[in-house]
C-alpha positions as CSV (number, residue, x, y, z in Angstrom):
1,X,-0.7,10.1,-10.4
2,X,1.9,9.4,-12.9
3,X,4.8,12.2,-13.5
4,X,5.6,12.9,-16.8
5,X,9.3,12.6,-16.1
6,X,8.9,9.3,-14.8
7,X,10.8,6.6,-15.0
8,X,9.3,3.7,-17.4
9,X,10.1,0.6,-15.4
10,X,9.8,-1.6,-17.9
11,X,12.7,-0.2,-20.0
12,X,15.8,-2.6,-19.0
13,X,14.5,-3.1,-15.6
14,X,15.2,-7.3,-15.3
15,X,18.7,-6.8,-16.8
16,X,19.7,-4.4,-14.2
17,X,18.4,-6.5,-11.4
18,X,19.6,-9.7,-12.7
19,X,23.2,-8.4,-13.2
20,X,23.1,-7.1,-9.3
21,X,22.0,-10.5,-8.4
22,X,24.4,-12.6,-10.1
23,X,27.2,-10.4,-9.2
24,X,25.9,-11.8,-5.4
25,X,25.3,-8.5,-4.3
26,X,22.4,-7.0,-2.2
27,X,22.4,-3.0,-3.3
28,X,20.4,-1.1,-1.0
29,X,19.3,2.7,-1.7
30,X,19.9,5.2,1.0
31,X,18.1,8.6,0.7
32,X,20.2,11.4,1.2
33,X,19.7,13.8,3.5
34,X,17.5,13.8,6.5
35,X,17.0,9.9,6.3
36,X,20.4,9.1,6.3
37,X,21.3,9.2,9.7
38,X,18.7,7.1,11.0
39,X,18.6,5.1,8.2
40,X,22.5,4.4,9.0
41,X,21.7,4.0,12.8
42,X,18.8,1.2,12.1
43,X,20.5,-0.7,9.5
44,X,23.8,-1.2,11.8
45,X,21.5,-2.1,14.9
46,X,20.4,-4.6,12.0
47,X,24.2,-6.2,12.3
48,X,25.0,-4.5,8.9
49,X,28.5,-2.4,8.5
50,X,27.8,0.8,7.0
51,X,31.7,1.8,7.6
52,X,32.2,5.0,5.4
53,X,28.6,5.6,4.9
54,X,27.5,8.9,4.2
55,X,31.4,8.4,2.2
56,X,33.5,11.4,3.2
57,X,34.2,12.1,-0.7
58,X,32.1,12.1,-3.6
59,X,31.6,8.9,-4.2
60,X,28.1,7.8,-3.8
61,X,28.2,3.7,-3.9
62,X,30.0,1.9,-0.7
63,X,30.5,-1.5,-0.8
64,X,30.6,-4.1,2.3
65,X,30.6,-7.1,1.9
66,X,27.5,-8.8,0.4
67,X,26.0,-5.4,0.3
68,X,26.4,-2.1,-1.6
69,X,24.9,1.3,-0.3
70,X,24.2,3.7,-2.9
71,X,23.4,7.3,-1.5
72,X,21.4,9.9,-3.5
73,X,18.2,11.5,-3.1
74,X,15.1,9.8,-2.1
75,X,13.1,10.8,-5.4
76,X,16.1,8.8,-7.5
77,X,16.3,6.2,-4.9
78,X,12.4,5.4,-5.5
79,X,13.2,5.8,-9.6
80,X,16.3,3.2,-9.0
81,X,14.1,1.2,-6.8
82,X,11.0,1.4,-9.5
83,X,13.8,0.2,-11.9
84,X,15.1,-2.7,-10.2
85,X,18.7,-1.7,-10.3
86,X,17.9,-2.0,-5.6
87,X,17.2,-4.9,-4.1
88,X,15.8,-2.4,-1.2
89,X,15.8,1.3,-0.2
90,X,15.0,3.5,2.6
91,X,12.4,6.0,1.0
92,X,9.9,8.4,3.0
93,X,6.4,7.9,2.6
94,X,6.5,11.7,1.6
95,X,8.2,10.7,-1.8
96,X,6.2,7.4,-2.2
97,X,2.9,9.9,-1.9
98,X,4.6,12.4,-4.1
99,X,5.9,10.1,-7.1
100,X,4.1,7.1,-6.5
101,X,6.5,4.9,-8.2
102,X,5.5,0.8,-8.9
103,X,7.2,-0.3,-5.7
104,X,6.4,-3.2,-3.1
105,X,6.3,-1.2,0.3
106,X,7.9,-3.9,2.9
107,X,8.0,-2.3,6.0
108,X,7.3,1.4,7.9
109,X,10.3,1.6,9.5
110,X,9.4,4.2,11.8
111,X,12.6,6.6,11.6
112,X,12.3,10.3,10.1
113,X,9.2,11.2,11.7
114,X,7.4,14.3,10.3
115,X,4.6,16.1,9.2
116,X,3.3,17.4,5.7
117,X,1.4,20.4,6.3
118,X,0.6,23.3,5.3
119,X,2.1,26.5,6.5
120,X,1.8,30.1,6.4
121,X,1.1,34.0,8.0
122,X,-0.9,33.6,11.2
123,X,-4.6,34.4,10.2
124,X,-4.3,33.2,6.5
125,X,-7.5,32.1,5.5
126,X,-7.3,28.8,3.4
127,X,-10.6,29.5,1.9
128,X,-9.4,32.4,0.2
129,X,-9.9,31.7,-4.4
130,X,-6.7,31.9,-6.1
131,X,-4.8,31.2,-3.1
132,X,-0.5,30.7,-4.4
133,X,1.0,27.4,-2.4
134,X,4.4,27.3,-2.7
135,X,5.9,23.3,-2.5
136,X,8.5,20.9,-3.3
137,X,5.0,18.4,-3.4
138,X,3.1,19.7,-6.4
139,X,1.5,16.8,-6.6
140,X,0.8,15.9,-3.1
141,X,-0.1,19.4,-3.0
142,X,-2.5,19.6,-5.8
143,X,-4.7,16.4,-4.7
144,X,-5.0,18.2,-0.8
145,X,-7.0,21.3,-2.3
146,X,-8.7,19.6,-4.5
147,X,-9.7,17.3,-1.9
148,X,-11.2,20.3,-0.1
149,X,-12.6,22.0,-3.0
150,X,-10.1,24.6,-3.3
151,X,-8.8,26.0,-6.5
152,X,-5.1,26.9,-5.8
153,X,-2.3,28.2,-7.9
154,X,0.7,25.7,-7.2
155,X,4.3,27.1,-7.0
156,X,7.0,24.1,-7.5
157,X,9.8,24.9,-5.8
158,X,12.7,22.1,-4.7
159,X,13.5,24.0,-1.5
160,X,13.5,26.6,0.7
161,X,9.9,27.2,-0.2
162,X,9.5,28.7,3.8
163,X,10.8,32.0,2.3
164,X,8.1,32.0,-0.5
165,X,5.6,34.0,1.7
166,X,7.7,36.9,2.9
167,X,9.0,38.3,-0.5
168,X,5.4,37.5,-2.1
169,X,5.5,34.8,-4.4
170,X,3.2,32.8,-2.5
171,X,0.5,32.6,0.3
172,X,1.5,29.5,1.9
173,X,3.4,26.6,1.7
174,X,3.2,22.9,1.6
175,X,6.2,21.1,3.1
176,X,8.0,18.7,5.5
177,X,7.8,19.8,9.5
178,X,10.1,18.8,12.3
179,X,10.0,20.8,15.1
180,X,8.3,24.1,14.1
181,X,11.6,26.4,14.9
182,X,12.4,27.4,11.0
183,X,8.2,27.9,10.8
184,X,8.7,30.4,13.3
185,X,12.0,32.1,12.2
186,X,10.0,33.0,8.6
187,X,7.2,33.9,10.6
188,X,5.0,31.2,9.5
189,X,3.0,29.1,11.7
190,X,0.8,25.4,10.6
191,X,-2.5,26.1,9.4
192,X,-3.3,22.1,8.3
193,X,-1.4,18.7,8.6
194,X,-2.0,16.4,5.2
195,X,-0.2,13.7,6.7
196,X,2.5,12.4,9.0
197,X,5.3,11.0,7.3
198,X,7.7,8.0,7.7
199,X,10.6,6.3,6.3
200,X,9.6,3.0,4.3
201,X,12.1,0.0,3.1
202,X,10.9,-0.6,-0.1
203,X,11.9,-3.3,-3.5
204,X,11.1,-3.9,-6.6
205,X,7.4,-5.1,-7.7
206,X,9.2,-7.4,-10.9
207,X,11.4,-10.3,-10.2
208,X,11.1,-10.5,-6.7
209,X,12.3,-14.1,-6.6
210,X,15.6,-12.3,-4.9
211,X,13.3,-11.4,-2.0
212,X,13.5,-14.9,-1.0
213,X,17.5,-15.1,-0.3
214,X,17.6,-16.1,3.2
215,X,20.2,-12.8,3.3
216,X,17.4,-10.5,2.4
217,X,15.1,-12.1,4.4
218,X,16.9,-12.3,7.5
219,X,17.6,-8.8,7.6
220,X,14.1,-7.5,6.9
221,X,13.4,-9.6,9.5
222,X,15.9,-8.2,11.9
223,X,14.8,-4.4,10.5
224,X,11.4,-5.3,11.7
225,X,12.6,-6.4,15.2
226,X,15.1,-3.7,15.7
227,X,12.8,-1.0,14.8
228,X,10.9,0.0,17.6
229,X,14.5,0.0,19.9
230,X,15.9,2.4,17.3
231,X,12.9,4.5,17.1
232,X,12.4,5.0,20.7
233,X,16.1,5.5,21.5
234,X,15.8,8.4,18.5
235,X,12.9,10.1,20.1
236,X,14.3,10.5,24.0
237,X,17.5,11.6,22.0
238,X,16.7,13.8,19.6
239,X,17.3,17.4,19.7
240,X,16.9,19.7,16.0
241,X,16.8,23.2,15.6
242,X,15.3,22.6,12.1
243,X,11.7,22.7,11.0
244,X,11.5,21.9,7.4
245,X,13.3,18.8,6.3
246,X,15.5,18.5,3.2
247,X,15.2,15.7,0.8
């Protein structure tokens, strides 16, 4: 499904990537927010230094040697990505779903584990006709009740969509779950999962002739070997207070 303030890829899409390349940088996107830290932790397991990275100021680009990190949120970082203007990005599957930009989806990196679902009032019925679904996913949203044959009235919101239900703007919600504590603050508990969700590295689909640097590919490589050590070190560690995760 294509959003009407997309991004056209092909408008100045090989310029951008060219002048990255011949300026002998790799610029990788780094989504802001609840990807960052492990996104961070993997890619310096990965031997890269990501010194100053989230940058204490307001600077959003961090360079390091033959690589530049450019933080901003993950629907831009797919746009940017979609564009060619990254060589790679750390995107969740969430957004990929959501925007489905014109990407080449290299690896599941396995970090920022959560769940879409749907949420709401204990003993909300999902059947119900004209049901209000508050979400920062009106897309993802959308295709889930029609999948089900439900005619829904969809609420976009970019956040906070957990208080939606208690001042009665909405029914339910569809959003990003962690642990279930926020759920449960709002009084809300999770009526259906729509899918688990993962960060992805992604690149460009044009002009991937950069993908074959021996740079590029050793580090995928080393992503994809490194992975699993990251992950499971993240899951015996991990301790959040927060339920639903901010892009």
């Amino acid at each position: 499904m294509v959003s009407e303030s997309r991004v056209d890829p092909n408008v100045n899409s090989r310029p951008v990537a060219q002048a990255t390349r011949m300026a002998g940088l790799i610029r990788i996107g780094l989504s802001r927010g609840y990807l960052l830290a492990p996104a961070t932790r993997l890619l310096s397991a990965a031997s890269l230094d990501l010194t100053g990275v989230p940058p204490v100021d307001r600077s959003l680009v961090v360079r390091r040697g033959d690589f530049e990190y450019v933080v901003a949120r993950s629907s831009d970082v797919a746009s940017l990505t979609e564009l060619g203007a990254l060589e790679l990005a750390v995107v969740g599957s969430d957004i990929l779903a959501e925007r489905a930009p014109t990407v080449s989806e290299l690896l599941d990196l396995g970090i920022g584990k959560c769940r879409l679902v749907v949420a709401g009032p204990a003993g909300t019925q999902l059947r119900a006709a004209g049901l209000r679904v508050a979400t920062p996913y009106p897309r993802t949203a959308a295709r889930y009740f029609e999948d089900i044959g439900l005619a829904v009235e969809i609420l976009a919101l970019s956040g906070s969509s957990e208080v939606a239900p208690s001042i009665g703007v909405a029914d339910v919600i569809v959003d990003l779950v962690e642990t279930g504590a926020t759920l449960r603050a709002n009084g809300l508990v999770v009526l259906r999962e729509i899918a688990a969700c993962t960060a992805r590295l992604i690149a460009p689909c044009r002009d991937r002739a950069h993908l074959d640097a021996p740079l590029i590919d050793a580090l995928i490589e080393r992503l994809a070997v490194m992975r699993p050590v990251v992950v499971s070190v993240a899951a015996t560690s991990r301790v959040s207070d927060e339920t639903l995760v901010r892009v």
